[in-house]
Backbone as JSON, one array per atom type, in Angstrom:
{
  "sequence": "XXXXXXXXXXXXXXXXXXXXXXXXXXXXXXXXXXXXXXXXXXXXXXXXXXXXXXXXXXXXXXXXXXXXXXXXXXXXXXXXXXXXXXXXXXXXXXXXXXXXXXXXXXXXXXXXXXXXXXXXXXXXXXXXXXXXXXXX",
  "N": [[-11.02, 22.95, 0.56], [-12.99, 25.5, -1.12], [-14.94, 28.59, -0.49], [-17.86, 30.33, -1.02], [-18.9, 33.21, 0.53], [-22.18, 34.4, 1.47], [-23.5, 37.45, 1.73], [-25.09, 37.46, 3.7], [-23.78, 36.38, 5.81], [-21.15, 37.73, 6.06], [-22.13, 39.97, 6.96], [-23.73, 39.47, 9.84], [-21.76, 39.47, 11.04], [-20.32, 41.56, 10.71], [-22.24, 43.53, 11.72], [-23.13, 42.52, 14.33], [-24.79, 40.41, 15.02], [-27.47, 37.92, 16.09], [-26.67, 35.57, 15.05], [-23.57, 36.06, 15.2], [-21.53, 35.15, 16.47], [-21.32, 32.35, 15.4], [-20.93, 33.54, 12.51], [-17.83, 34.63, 13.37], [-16.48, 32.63, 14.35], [-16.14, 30.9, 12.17], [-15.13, 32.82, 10.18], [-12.71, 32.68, 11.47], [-12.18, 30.15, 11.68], [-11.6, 29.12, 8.9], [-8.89, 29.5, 6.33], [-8.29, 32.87, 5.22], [-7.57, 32.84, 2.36], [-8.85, 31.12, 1.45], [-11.31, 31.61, 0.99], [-14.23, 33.51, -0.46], [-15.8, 36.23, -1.94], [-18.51, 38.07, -4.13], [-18.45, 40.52, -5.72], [-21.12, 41.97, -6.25], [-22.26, 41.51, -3.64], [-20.07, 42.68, -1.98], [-20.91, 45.36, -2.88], [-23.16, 45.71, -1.93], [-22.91, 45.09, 0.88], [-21.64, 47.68, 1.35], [-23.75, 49.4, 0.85], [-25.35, 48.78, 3.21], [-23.82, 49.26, 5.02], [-22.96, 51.97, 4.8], [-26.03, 53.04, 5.03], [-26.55, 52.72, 7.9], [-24.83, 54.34, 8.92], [-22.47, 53.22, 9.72], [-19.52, 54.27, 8.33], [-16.46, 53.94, 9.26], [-16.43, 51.41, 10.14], [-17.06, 49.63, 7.34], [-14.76, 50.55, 6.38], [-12.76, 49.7, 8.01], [-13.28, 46.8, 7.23], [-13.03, 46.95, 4.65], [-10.39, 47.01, 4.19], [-8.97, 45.03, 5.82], [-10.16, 42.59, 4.98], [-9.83, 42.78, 2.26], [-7.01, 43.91, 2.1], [-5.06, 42.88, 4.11], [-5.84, 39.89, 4.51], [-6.87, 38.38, 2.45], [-9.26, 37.77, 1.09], [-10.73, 36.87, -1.95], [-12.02, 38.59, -4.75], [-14.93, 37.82, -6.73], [-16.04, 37.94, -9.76], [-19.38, 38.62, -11.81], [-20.2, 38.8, -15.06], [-21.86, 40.45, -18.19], [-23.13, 38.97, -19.84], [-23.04, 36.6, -18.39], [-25.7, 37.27, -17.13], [-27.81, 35.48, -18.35], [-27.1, 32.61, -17.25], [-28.05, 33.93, -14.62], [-31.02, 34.38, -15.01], [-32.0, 32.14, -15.47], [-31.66, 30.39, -13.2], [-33.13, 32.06, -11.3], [-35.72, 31.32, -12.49], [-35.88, 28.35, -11.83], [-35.1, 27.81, -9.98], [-36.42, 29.29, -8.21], [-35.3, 32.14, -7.47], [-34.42, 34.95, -5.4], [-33.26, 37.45, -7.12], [-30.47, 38.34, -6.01], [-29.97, 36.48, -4.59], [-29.71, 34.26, -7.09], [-27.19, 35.14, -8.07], [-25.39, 34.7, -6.5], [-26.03, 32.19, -6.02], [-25.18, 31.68, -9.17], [-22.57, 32.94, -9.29], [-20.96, 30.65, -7.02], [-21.53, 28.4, -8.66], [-20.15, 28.59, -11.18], [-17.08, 29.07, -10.36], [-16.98, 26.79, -8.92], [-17.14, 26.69, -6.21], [-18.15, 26.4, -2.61], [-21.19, 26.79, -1.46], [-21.66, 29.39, 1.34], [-23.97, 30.63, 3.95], [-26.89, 31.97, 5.34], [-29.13, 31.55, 4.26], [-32.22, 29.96, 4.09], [-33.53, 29.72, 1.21], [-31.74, 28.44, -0.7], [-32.14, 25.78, -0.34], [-33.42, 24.9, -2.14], [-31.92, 24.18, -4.48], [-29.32, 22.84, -6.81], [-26.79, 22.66, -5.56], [-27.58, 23.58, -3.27], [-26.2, 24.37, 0.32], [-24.07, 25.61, 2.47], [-24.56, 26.09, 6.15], [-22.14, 28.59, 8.57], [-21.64, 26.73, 10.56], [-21.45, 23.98, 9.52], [-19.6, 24.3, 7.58], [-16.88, 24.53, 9.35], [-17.25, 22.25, 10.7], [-16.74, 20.01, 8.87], [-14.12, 20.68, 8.66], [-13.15, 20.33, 11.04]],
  "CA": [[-12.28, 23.4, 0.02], [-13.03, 27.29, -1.05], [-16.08, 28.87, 0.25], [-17.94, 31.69, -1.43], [-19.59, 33.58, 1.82], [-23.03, 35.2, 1.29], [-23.29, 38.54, 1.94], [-25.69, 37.75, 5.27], [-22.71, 36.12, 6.7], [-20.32, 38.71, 6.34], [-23.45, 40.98, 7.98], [-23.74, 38.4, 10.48], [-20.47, 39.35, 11.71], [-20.13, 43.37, 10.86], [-23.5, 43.87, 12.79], [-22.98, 41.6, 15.45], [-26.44, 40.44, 15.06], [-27.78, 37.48, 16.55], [-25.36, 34.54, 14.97], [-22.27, 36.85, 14.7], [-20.31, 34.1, 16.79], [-21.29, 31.25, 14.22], [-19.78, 33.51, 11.43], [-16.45, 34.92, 13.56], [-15.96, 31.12, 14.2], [-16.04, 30.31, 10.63], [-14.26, 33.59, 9.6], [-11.45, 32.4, 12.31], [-11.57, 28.78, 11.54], [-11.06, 28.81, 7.55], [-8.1, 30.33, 5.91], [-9.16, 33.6, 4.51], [-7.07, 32.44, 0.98], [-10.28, 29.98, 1.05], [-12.79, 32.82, 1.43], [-14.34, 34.44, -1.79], [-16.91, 37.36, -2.03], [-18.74, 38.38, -5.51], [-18.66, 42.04, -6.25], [-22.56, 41.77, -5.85], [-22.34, 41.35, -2.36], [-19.39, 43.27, -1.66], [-21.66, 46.48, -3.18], [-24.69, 45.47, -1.07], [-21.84, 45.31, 2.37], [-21.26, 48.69, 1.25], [-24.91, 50.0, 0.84], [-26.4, 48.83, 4.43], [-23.06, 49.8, 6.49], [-22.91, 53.35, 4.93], [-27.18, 53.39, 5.35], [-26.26, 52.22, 9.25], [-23.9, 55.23, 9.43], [-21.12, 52.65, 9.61], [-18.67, 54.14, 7.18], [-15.66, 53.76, 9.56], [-16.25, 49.96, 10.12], [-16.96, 49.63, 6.51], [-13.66, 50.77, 5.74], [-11.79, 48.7, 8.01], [-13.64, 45.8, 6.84], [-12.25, 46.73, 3.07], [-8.51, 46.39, 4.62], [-8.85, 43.85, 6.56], [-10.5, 41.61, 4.09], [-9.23, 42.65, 0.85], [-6.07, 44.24, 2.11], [-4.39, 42.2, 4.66], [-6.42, 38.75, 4.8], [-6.51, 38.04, 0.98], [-10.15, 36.81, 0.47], [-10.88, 37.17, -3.51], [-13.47, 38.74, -5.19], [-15.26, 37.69, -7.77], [-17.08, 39.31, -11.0], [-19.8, 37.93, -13.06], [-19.96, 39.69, -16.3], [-22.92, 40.57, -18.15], [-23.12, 37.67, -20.32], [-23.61, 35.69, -17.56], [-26.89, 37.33, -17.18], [-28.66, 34.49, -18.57], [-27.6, 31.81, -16.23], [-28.52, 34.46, -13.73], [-32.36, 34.54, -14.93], [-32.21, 30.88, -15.03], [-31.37, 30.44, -12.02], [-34.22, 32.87, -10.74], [-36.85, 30.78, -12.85], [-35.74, 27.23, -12.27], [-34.91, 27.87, -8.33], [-37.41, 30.46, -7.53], [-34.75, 32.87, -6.31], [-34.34, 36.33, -5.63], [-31.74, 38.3, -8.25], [-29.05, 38.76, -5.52], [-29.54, 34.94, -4.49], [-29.31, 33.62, -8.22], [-25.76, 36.22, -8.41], [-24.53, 33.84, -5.71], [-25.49, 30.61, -6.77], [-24.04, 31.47, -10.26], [-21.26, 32.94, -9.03], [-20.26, 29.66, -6.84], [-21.22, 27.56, -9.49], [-18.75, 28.68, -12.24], [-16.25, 28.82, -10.0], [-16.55, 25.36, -8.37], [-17.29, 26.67, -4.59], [-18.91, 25.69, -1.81], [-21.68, 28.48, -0.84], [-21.99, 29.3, 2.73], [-25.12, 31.22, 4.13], [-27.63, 31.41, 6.25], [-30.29, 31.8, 3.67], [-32.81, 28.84, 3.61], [-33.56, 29.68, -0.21], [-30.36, 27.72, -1.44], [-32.22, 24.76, -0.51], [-34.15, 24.62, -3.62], [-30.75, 24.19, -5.53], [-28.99, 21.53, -6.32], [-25.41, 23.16, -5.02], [-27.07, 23.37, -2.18], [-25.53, 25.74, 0.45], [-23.76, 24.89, 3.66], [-23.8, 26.68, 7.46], [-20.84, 28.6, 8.59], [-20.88, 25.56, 11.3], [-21.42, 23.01, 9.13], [-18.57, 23.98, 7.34], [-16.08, 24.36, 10.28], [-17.41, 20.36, 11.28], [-15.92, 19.83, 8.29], [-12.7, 21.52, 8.58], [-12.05, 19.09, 12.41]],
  "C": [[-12.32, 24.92, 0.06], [-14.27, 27.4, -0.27], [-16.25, 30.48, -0.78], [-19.35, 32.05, -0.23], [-20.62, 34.57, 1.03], [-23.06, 36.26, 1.88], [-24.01, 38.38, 3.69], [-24.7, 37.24, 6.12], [-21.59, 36.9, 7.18], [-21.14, 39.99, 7.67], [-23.8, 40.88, 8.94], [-23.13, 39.32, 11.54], [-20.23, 40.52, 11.77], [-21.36, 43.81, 12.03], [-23.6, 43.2, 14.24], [-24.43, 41.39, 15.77], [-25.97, 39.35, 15.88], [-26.49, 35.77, 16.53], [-24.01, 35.25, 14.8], [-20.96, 35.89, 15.1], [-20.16, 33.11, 16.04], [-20.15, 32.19, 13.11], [-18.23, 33.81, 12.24], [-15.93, 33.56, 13.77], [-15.78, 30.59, 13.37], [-15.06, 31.33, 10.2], [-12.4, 33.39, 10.09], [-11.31, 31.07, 12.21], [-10.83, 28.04, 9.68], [-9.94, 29.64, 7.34], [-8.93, 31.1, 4.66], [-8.68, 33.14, 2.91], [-8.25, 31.57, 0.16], [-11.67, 30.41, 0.7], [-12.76, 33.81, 0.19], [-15.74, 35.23, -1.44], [-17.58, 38.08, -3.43], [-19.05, 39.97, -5.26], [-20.43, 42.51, -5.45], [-22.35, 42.16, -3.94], [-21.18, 42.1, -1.02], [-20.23, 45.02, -1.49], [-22.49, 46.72, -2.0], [-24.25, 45.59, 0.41], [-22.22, 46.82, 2.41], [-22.15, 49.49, 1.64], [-25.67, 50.19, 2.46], [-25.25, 49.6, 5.44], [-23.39, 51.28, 6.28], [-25.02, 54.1, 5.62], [-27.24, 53.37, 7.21], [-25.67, 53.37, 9.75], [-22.33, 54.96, 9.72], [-19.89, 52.73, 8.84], [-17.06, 53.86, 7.9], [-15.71, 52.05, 9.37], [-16.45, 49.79, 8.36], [-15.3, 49.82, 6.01], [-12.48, 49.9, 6.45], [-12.05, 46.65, 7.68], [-12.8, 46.11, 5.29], [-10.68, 46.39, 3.4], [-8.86, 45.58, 5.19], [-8.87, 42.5, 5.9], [-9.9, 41.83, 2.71], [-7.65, 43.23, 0.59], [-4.7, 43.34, 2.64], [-4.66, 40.7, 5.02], [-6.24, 37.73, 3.32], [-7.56, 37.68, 0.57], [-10.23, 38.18, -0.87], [-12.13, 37.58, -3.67], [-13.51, 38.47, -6.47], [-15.91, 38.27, -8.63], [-18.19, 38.06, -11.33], [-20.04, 38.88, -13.88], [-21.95, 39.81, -17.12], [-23.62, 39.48, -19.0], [-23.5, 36.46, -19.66], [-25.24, 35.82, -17.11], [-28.2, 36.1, -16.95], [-28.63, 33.29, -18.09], [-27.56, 32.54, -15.05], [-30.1, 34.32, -13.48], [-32.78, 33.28, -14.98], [-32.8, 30.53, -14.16], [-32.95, 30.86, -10.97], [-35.76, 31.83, -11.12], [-36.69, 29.3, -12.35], [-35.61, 27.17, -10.5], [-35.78, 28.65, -7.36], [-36.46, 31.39, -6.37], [-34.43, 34.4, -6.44], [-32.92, 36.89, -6.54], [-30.37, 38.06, -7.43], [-28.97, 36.98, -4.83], [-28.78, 34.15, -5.7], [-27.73, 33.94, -8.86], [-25.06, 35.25, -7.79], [-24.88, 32.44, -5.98], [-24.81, 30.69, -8.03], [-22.83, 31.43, -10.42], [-20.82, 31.61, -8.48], [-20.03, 28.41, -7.88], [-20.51, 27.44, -10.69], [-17.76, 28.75, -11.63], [-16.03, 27.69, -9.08], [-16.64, 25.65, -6.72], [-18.51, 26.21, -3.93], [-19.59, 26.84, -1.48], [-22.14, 28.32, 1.01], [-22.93, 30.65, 3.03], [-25.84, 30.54, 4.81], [-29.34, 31.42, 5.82], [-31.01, 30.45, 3.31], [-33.4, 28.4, 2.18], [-32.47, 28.51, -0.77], [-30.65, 26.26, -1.4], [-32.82, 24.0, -1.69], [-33.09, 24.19, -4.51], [-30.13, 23.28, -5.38], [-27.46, 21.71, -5.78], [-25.81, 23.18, -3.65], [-26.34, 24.69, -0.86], [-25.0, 24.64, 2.13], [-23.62, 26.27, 4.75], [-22.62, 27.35, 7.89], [-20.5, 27.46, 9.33], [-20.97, 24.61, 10.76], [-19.84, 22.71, 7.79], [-17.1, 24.08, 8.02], [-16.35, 22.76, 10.72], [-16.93, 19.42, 10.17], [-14.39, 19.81, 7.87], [-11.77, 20.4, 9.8], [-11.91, 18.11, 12.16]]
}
C-alpha cells in the first residue's frame, strides 16, 4: 500500500509536537518508496520551518527525504483546479485539504493525517497508527 502523508504529519515529526512518536513510528515502520508528499505541502513544510527559524532542519529534512530516503512528490497541475473546488464544495474542505484529497485520489493512495476533516470524504483518511496495524 502507498501512503500520501499530510503535511501535519510530517510537522508532527519536524516539531516534535505532541504525537511526534505516532508519526516517527510510521515514518520508521513504512518503506519511505511507499511515502508520497504533494508539492502543496512540501511548500507549506517550507513556510512554517523557515517562519520557526528552522532553516537548518528544513534543509536536512529536504535530503533526507527527497535525497537519500526516496519519498515522491507529487504535482497537481492547474487543470486539476476544478476537482480541487469540488472537492471544497462537496466535502466542506479547506483549499490545502481538498489539494490532498485530490492529490491521493488520482493517484490511487491511501491518505494519512491527523486531520479529522477527511472524515467527510469518502477516501476517507487513515492514522499514522492505524496504518502501521496494518503493516503487522
Amino acid at each position: 500500500m502507498s501512503y500520501l502523508v499530510d503535511t501535519n504529519v510530517w510537522l508532527e515529526r519536524l516539531l516534535d509536537q505532541e504525537r511526534s512518536d505516532e508519526a516517527g513510528a510510521f515514518f520508521g515502520g513504512i518503506p519511505s518508496t511507499e511515502l508520497f508528499i504533494t508539492d502543496f505541502s512540501f511548500h507549506s513544510l517550507c513556510l512554517v520551518m523557515i517562519r520557526l527559524g528552522k532553516v537548518d532542519s528544513l534543509l536536512v529534512f529536504v535530503r533526507e527525504v527527497f535525497g537519500e530516503s526516496g519519498v515522491t512528490l507529487l504535482h497537481l497541475y492547474p487543470f486539476d483546479t476544478g476537482e480541487i473546488l469540488s472537492a471544497i464544495r462537496l466535502y466542506n474542505l479547506d483549499y490545502d485539504d481538498a489539494y490532498q484529497y485530490v492529490a491521493a485520489d488520482k493517484h490511487g493512495l491511501t491518505l494519512v493525517s491527523f486531520d479529522g476533516d477527511f472524515a467527510r470524504t469518502p477516501r476517507g483518511k487513515k492514522s499514522p497508527m492505524e496504518c502501521l496495524s496494518g503493516v503487522r
